[in-house]
N, C-alpha and C positions, 0 to 999 in steps of 0.2 A: 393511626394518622388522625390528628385534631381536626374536628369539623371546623368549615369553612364557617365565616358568620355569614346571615342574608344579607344579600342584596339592598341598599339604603333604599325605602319606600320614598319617588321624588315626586308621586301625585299630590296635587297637579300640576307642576312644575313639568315635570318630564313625562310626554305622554309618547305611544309609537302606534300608527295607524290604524291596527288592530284596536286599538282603545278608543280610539274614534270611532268606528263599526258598531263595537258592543258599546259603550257607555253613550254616545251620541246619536245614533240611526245613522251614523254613515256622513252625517252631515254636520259643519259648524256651523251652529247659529250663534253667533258672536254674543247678542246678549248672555244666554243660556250658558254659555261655555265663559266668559270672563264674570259674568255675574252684573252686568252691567249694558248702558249701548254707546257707551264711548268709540271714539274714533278707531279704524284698526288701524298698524301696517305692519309689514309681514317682513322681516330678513329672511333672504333665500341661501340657503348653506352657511348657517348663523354660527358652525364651527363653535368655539369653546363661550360665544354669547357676550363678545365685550359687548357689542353694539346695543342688544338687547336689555341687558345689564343696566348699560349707562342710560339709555332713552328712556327706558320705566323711570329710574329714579330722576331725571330732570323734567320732564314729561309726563307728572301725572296723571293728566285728563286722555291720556292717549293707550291703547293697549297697544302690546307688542306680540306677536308671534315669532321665533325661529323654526326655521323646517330644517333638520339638517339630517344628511343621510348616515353618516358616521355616529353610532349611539355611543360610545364611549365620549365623544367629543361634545355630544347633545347633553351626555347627564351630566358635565365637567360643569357645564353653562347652568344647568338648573340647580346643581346643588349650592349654586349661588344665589339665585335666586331665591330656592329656601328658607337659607339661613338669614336672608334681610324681610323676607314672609311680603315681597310683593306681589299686589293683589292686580298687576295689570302686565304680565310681562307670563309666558311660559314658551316652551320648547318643545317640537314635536319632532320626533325621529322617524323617517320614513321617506318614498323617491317624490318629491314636491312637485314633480309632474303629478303623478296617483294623488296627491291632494288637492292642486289645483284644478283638474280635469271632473272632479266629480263629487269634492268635498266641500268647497264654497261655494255662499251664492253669485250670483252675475253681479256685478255694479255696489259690491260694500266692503271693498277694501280702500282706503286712503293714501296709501303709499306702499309700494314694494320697495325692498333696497336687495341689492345684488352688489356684494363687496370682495373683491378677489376671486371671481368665480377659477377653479381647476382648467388649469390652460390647454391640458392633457396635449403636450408639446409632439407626440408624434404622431404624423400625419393620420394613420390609420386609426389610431382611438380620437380623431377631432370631432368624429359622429356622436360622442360622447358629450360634448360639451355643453352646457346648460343652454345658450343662448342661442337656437333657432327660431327660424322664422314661426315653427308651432308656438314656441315659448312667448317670445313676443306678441302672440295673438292671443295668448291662454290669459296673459296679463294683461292684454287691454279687455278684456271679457270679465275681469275681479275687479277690475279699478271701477271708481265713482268718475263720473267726468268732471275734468281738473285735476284727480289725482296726477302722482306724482311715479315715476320709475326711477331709481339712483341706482348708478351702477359703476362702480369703479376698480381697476386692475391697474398693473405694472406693468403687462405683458404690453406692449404696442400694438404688436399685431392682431391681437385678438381683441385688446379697444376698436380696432380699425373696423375689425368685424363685427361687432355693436353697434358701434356705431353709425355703420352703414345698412344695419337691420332696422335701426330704430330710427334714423334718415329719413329713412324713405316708407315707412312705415303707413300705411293711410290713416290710422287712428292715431297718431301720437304726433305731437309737433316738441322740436327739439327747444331746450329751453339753454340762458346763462348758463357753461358749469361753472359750477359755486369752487373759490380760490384755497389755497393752499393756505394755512395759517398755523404760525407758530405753536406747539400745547403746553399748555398749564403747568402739567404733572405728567407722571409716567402713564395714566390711565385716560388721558386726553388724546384719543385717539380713536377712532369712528372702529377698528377692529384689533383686533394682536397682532395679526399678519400685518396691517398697516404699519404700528408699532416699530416691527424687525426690517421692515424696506426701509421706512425715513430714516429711521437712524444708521440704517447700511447707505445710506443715499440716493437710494432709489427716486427715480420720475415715477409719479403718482398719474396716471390719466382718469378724470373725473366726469362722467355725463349725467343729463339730468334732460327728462322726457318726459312733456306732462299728456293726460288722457283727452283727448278731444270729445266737443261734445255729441251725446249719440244724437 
């Protein structure tokens, strides 16, 4: 039987928690780790990395992060990133609660975005779903005050339930969401899953939550 080839080497593009541990102490220090002290924000389940992708390249004073739990979907997005060699964009495979909870500091990240989160449609797996009241307190505890929370889904009901976490939130005051607008090109589109809803016709439901100050 033909041996298998390795594995594509996608450091630093694709890293997965364990690599944080040993190569970081456990901790991002965003200088140290991007190479620079630009601005952060973070995509939470950044899935195959349009967003990530597209923000690095229009946005180059700014880093980007994706956290996403699925590594095949994580290294799809980094080996993109690779191959254009940006120096302000990577992907980190692993459960973005465990990085949030113990791997940033307090007050230096600039924006979170949460796009499409898993609607995990029946009732007994909803414990599952990214947006609890812990989550929403994990992320005002990362944010700089004034940052920014984007969070957008298809689902209604589960915007309802965001939205009513992030409402009534005491650190967060609810901001404009930002309007629907025609795209450019096939790649004008804040995610892929975005992509496949609008052109199926899907209602997009949009919020935006900024950090209060401490």
């Amino acid at each position: 039987m033909p041996k298998l080839p390795p594995p594509t080497d996608l450091k630093p593009y694709f890293l997965v928690l364990d690599d944080i541990d040993q190569e970081y102490g456990g901790r991002l220090d965003w200088p140290v780790f991007f190479g620079n002290d630009k601005p952060v924000e973070i995509d939470v389940g950044c899935g195959r990395g349009l967003f990530v992708f597209s923000a690095s390249e229009n946005r180059p004073d700014t880093n980007f992060l994706g956290i996403e739990i699925d590594y095949r979907e994580g290294r799809r997005g980094a080996r993109r990133l690779q191959k254009q060699e940006r120096p302000n964009a990577r992907i980190i495979g692993g459960d973005v609660n465990i990085a949030f909870t113990r791997m940033i500091e307090p007050h230096s990240v600039d924006a979170i975005h949460v796009y499409f989160p898993d609607p995990w449609w029946k009732r007994r797996h909803r414990r599952r779903r990214v947006f609890t009241d812990q989550f929403a307190t994990l992320c005002a505890g990362l944010l700089k005050p004034g940052g920014h929370l984007h969070s957008w889904t298809d689902v209604e009901e589960y915007f309802g339930v965001i939205s009513s976490l992030m409402n009534h939130h005491e650190l967060f005051a609810a901001c404009p969401a930002p309007e629907e607008r025609g795209p450019e090109h096939d790649m004008d589109y804040q995610t892929s899953f975005e992509r496949k809803k609008r052109q199926a016709g899907w209602q997009i439901h949009r919020g935006l939550w900024q950090r209060k100050p401490l």
